[in-house]
C-alpha positions as CSV (number, residue, x, y, z in Angstrom):
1,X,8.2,-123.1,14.3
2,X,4.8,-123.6,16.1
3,X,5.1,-120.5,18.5
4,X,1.7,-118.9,18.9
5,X,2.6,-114.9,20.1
6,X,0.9,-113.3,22.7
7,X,1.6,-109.9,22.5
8,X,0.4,-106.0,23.4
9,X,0.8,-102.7,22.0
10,X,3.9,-100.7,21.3
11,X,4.9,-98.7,23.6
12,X,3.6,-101.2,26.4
13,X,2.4,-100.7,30.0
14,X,2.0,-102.8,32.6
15,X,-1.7,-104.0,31.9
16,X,-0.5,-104.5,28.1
17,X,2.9,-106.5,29.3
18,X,1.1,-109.0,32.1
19,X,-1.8,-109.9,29.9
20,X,0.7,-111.1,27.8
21,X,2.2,-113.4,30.3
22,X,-1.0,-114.3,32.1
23,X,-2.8,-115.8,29.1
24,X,0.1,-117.3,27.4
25,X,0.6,-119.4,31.2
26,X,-3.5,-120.1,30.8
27,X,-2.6,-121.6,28.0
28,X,0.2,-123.7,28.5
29,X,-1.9,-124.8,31.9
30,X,-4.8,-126.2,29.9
31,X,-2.2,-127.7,27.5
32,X,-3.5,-125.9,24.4
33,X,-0.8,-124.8,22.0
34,X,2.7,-123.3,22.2
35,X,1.7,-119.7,23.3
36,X,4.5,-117.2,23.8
37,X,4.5,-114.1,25.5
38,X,5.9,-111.3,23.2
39,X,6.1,-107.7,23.7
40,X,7.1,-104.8,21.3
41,X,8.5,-102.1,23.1
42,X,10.4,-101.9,26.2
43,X,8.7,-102.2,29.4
44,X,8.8,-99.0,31.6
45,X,10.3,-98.6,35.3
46,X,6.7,-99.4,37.0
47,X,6.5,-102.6,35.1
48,X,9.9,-104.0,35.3
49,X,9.0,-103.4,39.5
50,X,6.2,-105.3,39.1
51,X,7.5,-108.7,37.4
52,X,10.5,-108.4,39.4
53,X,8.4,-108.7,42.6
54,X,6.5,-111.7,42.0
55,X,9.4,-113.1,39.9
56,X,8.8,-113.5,36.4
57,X,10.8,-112.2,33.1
58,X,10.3,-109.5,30.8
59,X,8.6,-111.4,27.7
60,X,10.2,-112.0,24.4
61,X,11.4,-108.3,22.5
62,X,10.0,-108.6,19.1
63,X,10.1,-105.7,17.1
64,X,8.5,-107.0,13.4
65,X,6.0,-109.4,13.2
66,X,7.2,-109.9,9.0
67,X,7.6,-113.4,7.7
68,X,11.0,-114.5,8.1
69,X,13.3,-117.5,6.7
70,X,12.7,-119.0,9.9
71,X,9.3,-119.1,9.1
72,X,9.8,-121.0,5.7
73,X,9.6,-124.7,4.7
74,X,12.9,-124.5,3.2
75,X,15.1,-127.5,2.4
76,X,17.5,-128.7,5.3
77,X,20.3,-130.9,3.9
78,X,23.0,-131.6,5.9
79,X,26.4,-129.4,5.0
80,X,29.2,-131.6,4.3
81,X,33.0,-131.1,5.0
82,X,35.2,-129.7,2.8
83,X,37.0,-132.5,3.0
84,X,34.8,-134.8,2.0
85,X,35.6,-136.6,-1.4
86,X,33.5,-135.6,-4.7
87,X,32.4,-139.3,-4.8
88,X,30.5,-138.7,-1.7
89,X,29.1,-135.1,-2.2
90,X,27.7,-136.8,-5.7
91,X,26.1,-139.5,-3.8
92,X,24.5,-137.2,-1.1
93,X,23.4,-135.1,-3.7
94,X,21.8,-137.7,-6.1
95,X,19.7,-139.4,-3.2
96,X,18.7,-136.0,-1.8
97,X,17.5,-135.2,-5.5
98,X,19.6,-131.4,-4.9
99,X,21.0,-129.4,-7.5
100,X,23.9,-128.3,-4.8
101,X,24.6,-128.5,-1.8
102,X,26.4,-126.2,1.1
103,X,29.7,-127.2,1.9
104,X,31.1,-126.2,5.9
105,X,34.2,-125.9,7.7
106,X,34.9,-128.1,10.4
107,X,32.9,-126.1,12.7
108,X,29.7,-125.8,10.9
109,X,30.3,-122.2,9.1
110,X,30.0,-122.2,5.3
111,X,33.1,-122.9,3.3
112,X,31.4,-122.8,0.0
113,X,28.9,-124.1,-2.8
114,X,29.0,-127.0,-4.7
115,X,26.5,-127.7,-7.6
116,X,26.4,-130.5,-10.1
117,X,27.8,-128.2,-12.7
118,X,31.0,-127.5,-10.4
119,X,31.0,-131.9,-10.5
120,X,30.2,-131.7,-14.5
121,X,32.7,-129.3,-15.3
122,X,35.3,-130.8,-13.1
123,X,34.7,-134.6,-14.5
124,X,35.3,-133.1,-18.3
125,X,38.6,-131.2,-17.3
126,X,40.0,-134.8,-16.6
127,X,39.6,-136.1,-20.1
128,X,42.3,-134.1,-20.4
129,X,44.4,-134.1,-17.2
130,X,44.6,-137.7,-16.1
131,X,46.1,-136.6,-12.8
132,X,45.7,-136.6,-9.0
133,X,47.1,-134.2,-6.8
134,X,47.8,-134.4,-3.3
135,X,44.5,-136.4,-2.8
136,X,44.8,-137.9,0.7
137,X,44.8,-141.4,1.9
138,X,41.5,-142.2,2.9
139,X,39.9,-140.1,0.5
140,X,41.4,-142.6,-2.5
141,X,40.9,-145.8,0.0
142,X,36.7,-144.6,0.2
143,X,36.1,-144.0,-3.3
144,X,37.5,-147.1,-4.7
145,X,36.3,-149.0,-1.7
146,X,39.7,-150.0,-1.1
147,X,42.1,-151.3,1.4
148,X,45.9,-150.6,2.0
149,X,47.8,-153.7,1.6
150,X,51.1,-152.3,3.2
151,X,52.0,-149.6,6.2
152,X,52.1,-146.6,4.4
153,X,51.7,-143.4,6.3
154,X,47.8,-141.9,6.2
155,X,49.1,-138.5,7.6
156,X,51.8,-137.4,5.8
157,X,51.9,-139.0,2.6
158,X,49.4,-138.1,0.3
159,X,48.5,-139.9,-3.3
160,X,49.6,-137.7,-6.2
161,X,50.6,-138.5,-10.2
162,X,49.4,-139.3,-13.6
163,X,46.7,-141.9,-14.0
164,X,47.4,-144.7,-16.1
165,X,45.8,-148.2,-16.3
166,X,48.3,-151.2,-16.7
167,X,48.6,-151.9,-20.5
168,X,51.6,-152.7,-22.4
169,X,51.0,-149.4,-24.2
170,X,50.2,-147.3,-21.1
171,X,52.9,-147.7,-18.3
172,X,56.2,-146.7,-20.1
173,X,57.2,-144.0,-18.3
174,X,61.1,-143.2,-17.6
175,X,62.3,-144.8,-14.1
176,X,62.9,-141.4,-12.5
177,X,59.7,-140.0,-13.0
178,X,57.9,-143.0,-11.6
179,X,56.9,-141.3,-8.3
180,X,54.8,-139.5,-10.1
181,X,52.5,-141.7,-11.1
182,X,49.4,-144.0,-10.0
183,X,48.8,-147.0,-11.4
184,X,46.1,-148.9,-12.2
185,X,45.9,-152.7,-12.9
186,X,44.6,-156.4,-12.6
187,X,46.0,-159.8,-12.0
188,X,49.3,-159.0,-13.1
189,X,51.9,-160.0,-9.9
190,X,55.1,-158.7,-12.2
191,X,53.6,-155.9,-13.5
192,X,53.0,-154.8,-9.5
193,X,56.6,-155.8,-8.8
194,X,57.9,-153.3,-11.3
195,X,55.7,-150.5,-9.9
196,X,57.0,-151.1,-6.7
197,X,60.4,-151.4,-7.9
198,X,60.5,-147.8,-10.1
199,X,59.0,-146.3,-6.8
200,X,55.1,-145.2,-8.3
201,X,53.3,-143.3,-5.7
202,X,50.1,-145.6,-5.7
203,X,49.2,-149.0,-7.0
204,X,46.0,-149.9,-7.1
205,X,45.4,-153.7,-7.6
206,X,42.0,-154.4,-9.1
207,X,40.1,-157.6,-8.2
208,X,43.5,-159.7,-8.2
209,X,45.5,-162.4,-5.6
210,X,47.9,-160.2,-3.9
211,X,51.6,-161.2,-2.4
212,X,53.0,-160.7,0.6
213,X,55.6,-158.8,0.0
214,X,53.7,-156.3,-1.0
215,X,52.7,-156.0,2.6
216,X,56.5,-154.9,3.2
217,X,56.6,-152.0,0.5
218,X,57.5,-149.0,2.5
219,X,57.4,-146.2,-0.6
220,X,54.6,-147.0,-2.7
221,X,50.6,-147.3,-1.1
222,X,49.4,-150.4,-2.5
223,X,45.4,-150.5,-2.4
224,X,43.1,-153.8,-3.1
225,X,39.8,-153.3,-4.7
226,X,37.1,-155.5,-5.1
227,X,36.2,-152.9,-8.1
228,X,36.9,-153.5,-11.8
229,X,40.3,-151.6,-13.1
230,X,37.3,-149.7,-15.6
231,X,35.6,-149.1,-12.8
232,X,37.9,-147.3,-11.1
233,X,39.7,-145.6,-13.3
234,X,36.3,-143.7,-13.7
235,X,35.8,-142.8,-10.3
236,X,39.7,-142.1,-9.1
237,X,38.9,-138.6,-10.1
238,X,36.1,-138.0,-7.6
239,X,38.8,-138.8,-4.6
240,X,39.5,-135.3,-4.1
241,X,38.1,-133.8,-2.1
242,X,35.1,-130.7,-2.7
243,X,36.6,-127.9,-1.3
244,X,39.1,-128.2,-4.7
245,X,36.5,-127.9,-7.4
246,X,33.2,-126.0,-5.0
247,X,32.5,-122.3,-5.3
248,X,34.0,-120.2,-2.6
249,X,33.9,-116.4,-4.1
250,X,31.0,-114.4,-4.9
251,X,28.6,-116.1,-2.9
252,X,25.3,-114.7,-1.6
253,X,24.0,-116.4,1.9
254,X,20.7,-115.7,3.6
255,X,20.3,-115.7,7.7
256,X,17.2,-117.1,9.6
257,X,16.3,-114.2,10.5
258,X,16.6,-112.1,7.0
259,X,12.4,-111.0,6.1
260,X,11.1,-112.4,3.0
261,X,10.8,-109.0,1.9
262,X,14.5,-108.3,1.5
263,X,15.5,-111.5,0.6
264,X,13.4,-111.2,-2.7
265,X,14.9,-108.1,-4.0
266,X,18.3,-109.7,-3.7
267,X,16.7,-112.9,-5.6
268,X,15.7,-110.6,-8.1
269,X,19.1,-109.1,-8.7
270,X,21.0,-112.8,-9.0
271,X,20.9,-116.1,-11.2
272,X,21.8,-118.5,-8.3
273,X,19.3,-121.9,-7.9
274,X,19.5,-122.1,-4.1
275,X,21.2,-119.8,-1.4
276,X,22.6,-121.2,1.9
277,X,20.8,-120.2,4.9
278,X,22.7,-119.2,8.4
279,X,21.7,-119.1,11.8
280,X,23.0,-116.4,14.5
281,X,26.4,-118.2,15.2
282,X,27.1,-118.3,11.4
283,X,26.7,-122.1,10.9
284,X,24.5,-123.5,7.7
285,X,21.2,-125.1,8.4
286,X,19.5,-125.5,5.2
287,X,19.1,-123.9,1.5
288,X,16.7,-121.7,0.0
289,X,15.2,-121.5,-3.4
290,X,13.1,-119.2,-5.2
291,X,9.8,-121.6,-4.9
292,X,10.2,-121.9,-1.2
293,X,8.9,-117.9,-1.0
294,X,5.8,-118.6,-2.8
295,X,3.7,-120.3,0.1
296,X,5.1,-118.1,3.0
297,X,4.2,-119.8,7.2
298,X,2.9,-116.6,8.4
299,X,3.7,-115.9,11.9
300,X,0.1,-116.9,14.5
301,X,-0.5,-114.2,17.0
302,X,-3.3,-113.0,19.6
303,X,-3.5,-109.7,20.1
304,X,-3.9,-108.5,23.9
305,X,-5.1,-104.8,25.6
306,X,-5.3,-103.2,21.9
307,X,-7.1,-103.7,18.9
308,X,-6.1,-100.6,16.1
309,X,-3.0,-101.6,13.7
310,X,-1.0,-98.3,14.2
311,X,-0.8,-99.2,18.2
312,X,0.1,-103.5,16.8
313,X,2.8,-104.7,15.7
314,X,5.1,-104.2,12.5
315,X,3.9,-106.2,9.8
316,X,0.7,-106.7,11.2
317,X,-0.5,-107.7,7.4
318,X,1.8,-110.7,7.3
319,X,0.5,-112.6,10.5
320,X,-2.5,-114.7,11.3
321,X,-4.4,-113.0,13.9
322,X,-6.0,-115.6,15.8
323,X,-7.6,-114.0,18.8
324,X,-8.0,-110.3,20.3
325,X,-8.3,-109.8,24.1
326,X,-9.2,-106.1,24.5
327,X,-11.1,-103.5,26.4
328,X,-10.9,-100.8,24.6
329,X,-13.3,-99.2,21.5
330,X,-13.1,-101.3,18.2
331,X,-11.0,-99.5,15.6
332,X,-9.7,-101.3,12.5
333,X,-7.3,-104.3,12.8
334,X,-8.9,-106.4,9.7
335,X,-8.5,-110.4,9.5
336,X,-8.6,-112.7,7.0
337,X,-10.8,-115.4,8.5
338,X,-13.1,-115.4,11.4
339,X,-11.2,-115.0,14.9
340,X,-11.9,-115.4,18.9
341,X,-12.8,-112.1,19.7
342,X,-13.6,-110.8,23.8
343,X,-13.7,-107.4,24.4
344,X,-15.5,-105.8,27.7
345,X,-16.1,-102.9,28.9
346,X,-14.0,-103.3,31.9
347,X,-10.8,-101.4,33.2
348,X,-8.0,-103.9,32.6
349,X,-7.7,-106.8,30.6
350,X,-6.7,-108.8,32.8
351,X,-9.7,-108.2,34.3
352,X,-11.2,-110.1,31.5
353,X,-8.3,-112.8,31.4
354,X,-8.7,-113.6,35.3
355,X,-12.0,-114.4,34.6
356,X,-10.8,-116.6,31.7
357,X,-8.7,-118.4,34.3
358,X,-11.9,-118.8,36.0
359,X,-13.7,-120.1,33.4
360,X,-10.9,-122.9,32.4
361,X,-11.0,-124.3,36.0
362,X,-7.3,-123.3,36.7
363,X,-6.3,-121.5,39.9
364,X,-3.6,-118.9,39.1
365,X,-0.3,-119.4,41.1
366,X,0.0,-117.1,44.0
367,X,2.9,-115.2,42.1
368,X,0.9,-115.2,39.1
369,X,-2.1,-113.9,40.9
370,X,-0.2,-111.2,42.3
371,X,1.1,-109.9,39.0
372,X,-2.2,-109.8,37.5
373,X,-3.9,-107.9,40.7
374,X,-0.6,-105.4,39.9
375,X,-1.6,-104.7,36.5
376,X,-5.1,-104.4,37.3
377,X,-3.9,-101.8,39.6
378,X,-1.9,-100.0,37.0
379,X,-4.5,-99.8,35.0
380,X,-7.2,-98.6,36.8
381,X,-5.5,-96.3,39.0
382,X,-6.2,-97.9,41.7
383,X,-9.5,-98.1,40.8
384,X,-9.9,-94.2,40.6
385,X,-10.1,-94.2,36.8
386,X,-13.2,-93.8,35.5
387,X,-12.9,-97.2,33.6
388,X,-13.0,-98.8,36.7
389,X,-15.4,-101.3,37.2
390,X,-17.0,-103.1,40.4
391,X,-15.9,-106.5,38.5
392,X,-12.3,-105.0,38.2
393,X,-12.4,-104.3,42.2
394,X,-13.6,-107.8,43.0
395,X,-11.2,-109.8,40.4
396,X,-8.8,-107.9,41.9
397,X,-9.4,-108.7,45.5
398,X,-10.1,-112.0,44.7
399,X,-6.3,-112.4,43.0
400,X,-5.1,-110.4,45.9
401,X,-6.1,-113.0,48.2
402,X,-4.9,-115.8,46.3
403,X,-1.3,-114.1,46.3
404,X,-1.7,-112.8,50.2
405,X,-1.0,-109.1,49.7
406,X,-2.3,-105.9,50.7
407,X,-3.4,-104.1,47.6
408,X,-2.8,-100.8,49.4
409,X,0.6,-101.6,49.7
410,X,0.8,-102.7,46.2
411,X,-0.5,-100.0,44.9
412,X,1.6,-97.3,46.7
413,X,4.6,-99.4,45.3
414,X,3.2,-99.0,41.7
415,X,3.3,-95.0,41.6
416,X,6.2,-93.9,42.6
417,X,7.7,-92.5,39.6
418,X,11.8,-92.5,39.4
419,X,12.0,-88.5,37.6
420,X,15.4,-88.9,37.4
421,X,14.8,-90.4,33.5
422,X,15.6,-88.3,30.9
423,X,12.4,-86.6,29.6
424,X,12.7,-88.5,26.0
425,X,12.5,-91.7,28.4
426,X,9.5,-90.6,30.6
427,X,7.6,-89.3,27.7
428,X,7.9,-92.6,25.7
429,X,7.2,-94.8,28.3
430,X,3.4,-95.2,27.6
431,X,2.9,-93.4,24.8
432,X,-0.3,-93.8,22.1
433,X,-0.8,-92.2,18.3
434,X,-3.9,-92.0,17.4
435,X,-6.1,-91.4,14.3
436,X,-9.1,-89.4,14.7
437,X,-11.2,-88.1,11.9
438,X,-8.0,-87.3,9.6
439,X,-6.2,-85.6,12.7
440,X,-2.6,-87.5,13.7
441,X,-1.9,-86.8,17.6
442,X,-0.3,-88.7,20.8
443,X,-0.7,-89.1,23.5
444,X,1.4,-89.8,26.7
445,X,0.6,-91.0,29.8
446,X,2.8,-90.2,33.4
447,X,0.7,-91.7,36.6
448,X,2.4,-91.2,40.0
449,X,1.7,-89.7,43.2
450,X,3.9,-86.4,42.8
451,X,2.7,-84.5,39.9
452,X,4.3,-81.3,40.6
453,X,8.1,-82.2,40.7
454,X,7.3,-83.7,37.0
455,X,5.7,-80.3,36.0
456,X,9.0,-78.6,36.8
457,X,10.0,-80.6,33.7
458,X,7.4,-79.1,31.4
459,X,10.3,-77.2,29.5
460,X,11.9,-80.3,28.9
461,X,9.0,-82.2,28.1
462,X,7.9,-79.8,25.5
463,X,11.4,-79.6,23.7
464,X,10.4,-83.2,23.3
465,X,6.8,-83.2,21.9
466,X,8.0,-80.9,19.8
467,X,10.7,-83.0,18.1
468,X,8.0,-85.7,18.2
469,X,5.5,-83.6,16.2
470,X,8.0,-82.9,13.3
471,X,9.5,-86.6,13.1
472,X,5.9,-88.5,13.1
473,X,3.8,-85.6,11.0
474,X,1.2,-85.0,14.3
475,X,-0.5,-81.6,15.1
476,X,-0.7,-82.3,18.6
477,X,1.4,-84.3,21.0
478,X,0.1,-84.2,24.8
479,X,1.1,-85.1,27.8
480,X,-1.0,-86.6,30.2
481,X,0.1,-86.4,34.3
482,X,-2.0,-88.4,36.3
483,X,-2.3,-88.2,39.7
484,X,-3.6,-90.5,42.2
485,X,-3.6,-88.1,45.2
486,X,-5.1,-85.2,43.2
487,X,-7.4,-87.7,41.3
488,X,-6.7,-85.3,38.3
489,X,-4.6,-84.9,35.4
490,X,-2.1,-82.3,34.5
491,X,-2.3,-81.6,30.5
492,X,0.9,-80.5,28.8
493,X,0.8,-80.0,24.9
494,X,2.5,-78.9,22.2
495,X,-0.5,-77.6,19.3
496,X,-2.5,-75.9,18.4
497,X,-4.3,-73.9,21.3
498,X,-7.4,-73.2,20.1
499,X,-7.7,-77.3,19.7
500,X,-7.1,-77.9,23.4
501,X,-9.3,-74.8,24.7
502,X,-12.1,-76.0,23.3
503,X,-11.6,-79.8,23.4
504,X,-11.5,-79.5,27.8
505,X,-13.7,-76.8,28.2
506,X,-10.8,-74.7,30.1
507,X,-8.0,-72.1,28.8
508,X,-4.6,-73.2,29.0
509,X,-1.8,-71.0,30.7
510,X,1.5,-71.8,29.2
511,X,0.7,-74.7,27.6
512,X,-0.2,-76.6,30.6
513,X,-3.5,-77.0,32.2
514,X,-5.2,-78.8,35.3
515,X,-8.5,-81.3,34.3
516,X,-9.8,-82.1,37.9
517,X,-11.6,-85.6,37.8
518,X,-9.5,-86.8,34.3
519,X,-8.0,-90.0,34.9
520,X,-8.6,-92.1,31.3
521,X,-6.6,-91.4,28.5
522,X,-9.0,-94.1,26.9
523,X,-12.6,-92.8,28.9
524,X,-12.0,-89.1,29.3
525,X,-9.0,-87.8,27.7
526,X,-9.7,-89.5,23.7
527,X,-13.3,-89.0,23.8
528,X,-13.1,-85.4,24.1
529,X,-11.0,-85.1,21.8
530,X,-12.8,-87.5,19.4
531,X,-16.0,-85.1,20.1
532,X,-14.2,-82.1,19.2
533,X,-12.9,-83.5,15.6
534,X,-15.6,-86.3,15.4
């Protein structure tokens, strides 16, 4: 309930996926908070390389950031058993000051509701049906605080008749319907003998000398109470147990995991006070009321390698941003208080977040130092981008040598491409909208070492943009196909031409053209374009 999320964009890449982990581990090392690294897309071939080498897991999917029932102070009373007796339920209920409460199978899964109007209407039907049915043994025994006098069976024989209390008026039934009936009295010995004698299904002796001979009664259950006969001929009822009288149909249940938003449109459509909550296995840990949605615990987050809400997570307006981590051009993420905010010019973030290491006096582990010199890497293009900086290149030797690799080996590892995807797959894999000036575009992103045997794709590729273009109402999707032999980028696009001609200062042939020297989709490839519609 205290998680603090660490997460990147959608659509993540390697730099955006590491940063995650590496500043969530910085700060769990300088014990401050429960951060968790999160991500919000799947991570791509190069990535899932990379954590597997120096041995860490992909971090936690989470694809909506909305507030959740989880997230909720809602009320947790414990579930009781079906079986347990209405005198119980009441007392639970009264102490717990609850209107109802969920009632559970024996293996935690809800059975039903019960409310105190269930208990009131139940209490009023026995003013006029003074009977018991089938009410079992140690049910009757706990609500009259009773014991059993005799060895009658507690397995097979449960207590059922018509209530009466012993008065000379009262017990006059004919002898061969005696079995049917449960009898109440005090210090009367004879009376006790003839129950036993006609063969009543219970006696219940109330605050009375007993004899023992009654011990030896093998048909009737005799009980001792230290309760008055008034007494509990009041509370004989509220033996039986709740799953007899609780609501089972027509009931509406909530899981932990159900948004806020949802769950108030089904409020708003039903008359119920409180609604059980679920977790994953289907077992009830707590109830929910209408009140408990008016103060919502938004979810914490700190936002790493981006800083523009259509690239951050769904439900971005529901969270607390705490922090942003970022190297890229402010856009418009907004906040509702003042934040930690670190955002430099550099070519990775975990440039910057190495440096944080630094800063807090912790020595990354060798594996964890490895991964981050990897993403730095990635990032950079092995420092060909444009982006690159000389403190990138030195953070990233310095992590090298704390892991003890080469980074030319590492980096040969990180571009080679598997093209054996589907297209859909390749094109997705680190893919960007943006918003530029009232013009919607993407923008994908393919680095590897063997541009040319992706090219023989392009018809794929642009089947693809296409469909992208129609679903997500862009003018222009492209395709970006870095290179780090070339140290260029192949453009593919599906547009308008006139757009692209003039935006790279070249003329496309077939949709597809070469940009010698383009490496940055955030440096080179954006800005352009930004000039162009800017």
């Amino acid at each position: 309930m205290n998680e603090i999320y660490v997460t990147g964009h959608k659509n993540p890449d390697t730099d955006s996926i590491v940063a995650a982990i590496a500043y969530a581990n910085l700060r769990h090392a300088i014990g401050d908070g429960n951060y968790v690294a999160a991500r919000i897309g799947h991570t791509n071939d190069e990535t899932r390389k990379l954590l597997e080498r120096f041995g860490f897991a992909e971090p936690l999917l989470i694809n909506d950031m909305r507030t959740q029932i989880a997230d909720l102070d809602f009320d947790r009373p414990t579930a009781i058993n079906s079986a347990v007796t209405i005198d119980r339920a009441w007392s639970i209920m009264r102490e717990g000051n609850l209107d109802s409460i969920p009632i559970a199978n024996e293996d935690g899964t809800l059975y039903g509701m019960l409310s105190m109007g269930d208990i009131a209407s139940y209490d009023i039907n026995t003013l006029s049906n003074n009977r018991i049915d089938m009410v079992p043994l140690f049910n009757l025994l706990s609500a009259v605080q009773g014991t059993l006098v005799n060895e009658f069976s507690l397995d097979i024989r449960p207590v059922s008749g018509a209530v009466h209390l012993s008065m000379p008026q009262s017990y006059d039934e004919p002898r061969d319907n005696a079995a049917d009936c449960v009898l109440i009295c005090g210090a009367q010995p004879e009376v006790v003998d003839q129950a036993i004698a006609d063969g009543v299904s219970c006696v219940i002796i109330c605050r009375a000398e007993l004899k023992k001979e009654w011990a030896d009664c093998a048909n009737t259950a005799v009980i001792a109470t230290p309760l008055s006969a008034a007494r509990v001929m009041r509370i004989i009822y509220q033996a039986v147990p709740v799953e007899r009288i609780c609501s089972t149909e027509g009931l509406i249940s909530f899981h932990l995991t159900d948004y806020i938003d949802d769950v108030r449109e089904i409020m708003l459509k039903t008359r119920f006070r409180s609604y059980p909550i679920l977790d994953k296995d289907e077992k009830v840990v707590g109830m929910l009321a209408r009140f408990h949605l008016l103060r919502p615990r938004r979810k914490r987050v700190v936002l790493v390698d981006h800083n523009e809400a259509a690239q951050s997570v769904n439900g971005l307006g529901q969270v607390d941003v705490l922090e942003i981590i970022d190297h890229h051009r402010l856009a418009d993420i907004q906040t509702s208080q003042p934040i930690r905010m670190r955002n430099e010019p550099v070519g990775s973030t975990n440039t910057i977040i190495a440096a944080m290491y630094q800063e807090n006096g912790v020595l990354p582990s060798k594996n964890m130092a490895g991964l981050m010199a990897g993403a730095i890497l990635s990032d950079t293009v092995l420092f060909k981008s444009p982006t690159c900086t000389k403190k990138d290149i030195s953070m990233a030797e310095r992590l090298a040598r704390i892991a003890g690799i080469s980074l030319d080996e590492l980096g040969s590892s990180l571009f080679s491409v598997n093209i054996d995807r589907s297209a859909q797959e390749l094109f997705s894999t680190d893919y960007k909208e943006f918003h530029i000036s009232g013009h919607n575009l993407a923008v994908s992103q393919i680095t590897c070492d063997a541009s040319q045997k992706v090219l023989e794709r392009k018809a794929e590729f642009l089947k693809i943009m296409d469909d992208f273009r129609r679903e997500r109402g862009l003018e222009t999707a492209v395709l970006m196909i870095t290179d780090v032999l070339l140290e260029g980028s192949w453009i593919i696009y599906a547009g308008r031409d006139d757009d692209i001609a003039q935006a790279f200062s070249a003329e496309p042939k077939d949709n597809a053209l070469f940009l010698p020297g383009i490496m940055s989709r955030k440096k080179q490839l954006i800005p352009m374009l930004t000039a162009l519609w800017g």
